[in-house]
N, CA, C and O atoms as a Tripos MOL2 file, in Angstrom:
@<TRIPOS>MOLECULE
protein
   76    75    19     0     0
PROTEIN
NO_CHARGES

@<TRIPOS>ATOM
      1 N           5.5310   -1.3710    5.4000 N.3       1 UNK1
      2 CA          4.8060   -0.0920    5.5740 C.3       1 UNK1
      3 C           4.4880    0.1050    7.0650 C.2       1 UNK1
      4 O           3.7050   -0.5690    7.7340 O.2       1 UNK1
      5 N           5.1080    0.9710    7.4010 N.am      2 UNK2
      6 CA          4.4620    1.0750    9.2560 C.3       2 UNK2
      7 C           3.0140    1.4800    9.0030 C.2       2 UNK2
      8 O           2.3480    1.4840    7.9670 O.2       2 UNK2
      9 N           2.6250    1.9410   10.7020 N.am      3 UNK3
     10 CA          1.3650    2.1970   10.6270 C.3       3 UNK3
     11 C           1.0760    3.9220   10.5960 C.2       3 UNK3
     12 O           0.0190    4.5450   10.6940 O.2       3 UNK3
     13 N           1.9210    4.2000   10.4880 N.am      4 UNK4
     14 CA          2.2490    6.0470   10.6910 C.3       4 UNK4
     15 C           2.0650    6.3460    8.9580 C.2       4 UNK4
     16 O           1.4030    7.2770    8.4990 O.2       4 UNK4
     17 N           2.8630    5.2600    8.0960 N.am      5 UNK5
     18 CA          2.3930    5.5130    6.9700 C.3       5 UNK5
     19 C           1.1000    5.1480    6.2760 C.2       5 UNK5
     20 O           0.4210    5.9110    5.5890 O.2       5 UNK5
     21 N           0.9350    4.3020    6.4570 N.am      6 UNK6
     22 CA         -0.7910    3.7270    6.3470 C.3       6 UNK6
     23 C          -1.5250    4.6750    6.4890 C.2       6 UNK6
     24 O          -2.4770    4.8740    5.7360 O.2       6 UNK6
     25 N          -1.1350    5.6590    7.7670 N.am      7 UNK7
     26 CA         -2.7630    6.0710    8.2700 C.3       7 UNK7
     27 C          -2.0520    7.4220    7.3050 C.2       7 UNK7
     28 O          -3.0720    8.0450    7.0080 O.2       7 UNK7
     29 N          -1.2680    7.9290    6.8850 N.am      8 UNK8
     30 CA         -0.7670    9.3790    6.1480 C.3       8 UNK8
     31 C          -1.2010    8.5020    4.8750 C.2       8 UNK8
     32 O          -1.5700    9.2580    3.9760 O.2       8 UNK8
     33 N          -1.2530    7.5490    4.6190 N.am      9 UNK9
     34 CA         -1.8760    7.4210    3.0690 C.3       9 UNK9
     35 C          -3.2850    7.7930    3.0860 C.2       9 UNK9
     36 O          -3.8070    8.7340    2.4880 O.2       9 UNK9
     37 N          -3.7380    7.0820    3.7160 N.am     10 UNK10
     38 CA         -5.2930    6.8100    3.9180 C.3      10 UNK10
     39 C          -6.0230    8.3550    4.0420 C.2      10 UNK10
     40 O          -6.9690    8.7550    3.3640 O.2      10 UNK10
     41 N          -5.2260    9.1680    5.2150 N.am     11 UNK11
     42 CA         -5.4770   10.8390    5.2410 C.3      11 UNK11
     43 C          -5.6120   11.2550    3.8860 C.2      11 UNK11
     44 O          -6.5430   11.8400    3.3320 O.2      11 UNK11
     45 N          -4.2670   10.7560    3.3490 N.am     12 UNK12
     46 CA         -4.0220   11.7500    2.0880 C.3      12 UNK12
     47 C          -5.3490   11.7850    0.9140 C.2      12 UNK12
     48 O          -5.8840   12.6400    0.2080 O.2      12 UNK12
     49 N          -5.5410   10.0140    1.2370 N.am     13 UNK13
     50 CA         -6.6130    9.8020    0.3950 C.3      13 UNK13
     51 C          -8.1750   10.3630    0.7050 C.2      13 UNK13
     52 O          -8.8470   10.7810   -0.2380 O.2      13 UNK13
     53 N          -8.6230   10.3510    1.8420 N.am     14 UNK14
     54 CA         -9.3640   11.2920    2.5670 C.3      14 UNK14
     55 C          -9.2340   12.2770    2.1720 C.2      14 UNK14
     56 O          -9.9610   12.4590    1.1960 O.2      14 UNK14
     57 N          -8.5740   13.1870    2.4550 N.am     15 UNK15
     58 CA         -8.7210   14.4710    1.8430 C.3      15 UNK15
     59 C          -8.7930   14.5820    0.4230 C.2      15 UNK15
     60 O          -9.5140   15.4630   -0.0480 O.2      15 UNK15
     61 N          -8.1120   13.7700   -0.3800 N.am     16 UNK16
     62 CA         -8.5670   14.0870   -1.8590 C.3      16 UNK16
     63 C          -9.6720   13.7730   -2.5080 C.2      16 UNK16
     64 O         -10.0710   14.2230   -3.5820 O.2      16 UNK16
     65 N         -10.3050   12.7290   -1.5910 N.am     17 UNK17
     66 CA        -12.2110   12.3980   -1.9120 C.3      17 UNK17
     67 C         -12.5380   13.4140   -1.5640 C.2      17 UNK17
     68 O         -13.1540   13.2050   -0.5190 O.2      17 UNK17
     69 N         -12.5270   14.7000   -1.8160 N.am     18 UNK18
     70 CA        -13.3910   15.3280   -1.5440 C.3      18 UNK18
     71 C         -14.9990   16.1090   -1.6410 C.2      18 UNK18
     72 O         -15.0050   17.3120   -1.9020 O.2      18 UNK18
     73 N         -16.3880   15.3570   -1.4160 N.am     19 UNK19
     74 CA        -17.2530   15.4090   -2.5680 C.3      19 UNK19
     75 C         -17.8250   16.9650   -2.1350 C.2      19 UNK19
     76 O         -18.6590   17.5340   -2.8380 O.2      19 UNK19
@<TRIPOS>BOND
     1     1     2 1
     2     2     3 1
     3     3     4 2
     4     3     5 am
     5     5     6 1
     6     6     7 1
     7     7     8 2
     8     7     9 am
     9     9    10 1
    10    10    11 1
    11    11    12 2
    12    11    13 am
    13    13    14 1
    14    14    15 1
    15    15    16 2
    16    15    17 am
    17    17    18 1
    18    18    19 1
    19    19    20 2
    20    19    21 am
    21    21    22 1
    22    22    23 1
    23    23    24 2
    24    23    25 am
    25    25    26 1
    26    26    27 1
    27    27    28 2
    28    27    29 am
    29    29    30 1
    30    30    31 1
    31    31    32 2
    32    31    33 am
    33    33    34 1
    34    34    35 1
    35    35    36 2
    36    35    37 am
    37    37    38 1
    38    38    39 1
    39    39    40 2
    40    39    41 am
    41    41    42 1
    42    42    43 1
    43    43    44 2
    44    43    45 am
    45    45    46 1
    46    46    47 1
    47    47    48 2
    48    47    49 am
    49    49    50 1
    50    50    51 1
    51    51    52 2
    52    51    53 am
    53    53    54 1
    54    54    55 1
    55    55    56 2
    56    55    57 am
    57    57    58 1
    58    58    59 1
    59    59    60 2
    60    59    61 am
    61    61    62 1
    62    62    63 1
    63    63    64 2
    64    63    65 am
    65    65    66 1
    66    66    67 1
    67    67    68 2
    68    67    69 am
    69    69    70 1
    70    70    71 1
    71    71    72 2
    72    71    73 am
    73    73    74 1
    74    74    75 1
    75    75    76 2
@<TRIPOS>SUBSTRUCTURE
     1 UNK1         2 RESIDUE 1 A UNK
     2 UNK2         6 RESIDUE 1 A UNK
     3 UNK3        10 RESIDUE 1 A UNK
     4 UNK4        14 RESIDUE 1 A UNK
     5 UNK5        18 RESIDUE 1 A UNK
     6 UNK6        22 RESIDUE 1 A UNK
     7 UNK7        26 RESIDUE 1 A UNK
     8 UNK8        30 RESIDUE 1 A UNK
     9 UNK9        34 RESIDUE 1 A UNK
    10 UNK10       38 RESIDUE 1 A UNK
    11 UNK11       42 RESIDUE 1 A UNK
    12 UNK12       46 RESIDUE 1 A UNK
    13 UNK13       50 RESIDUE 1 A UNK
    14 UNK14       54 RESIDUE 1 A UNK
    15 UNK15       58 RESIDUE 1 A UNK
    16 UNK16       62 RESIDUE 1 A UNK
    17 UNK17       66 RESIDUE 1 A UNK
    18 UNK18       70 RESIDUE 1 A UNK
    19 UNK19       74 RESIDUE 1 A UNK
């Protein structure tokens, strides 16, 4: 997993916590 994808997961997941 590079780190370009890591951090586009992590975003992705960020944005879908959205409270």
């Amino acid at each position: 997993m590079s780190v370009i994808e890591a951090s586009d997961s992590c975003r992705m997941r960020y944005m879908h916590q959205t409270h």
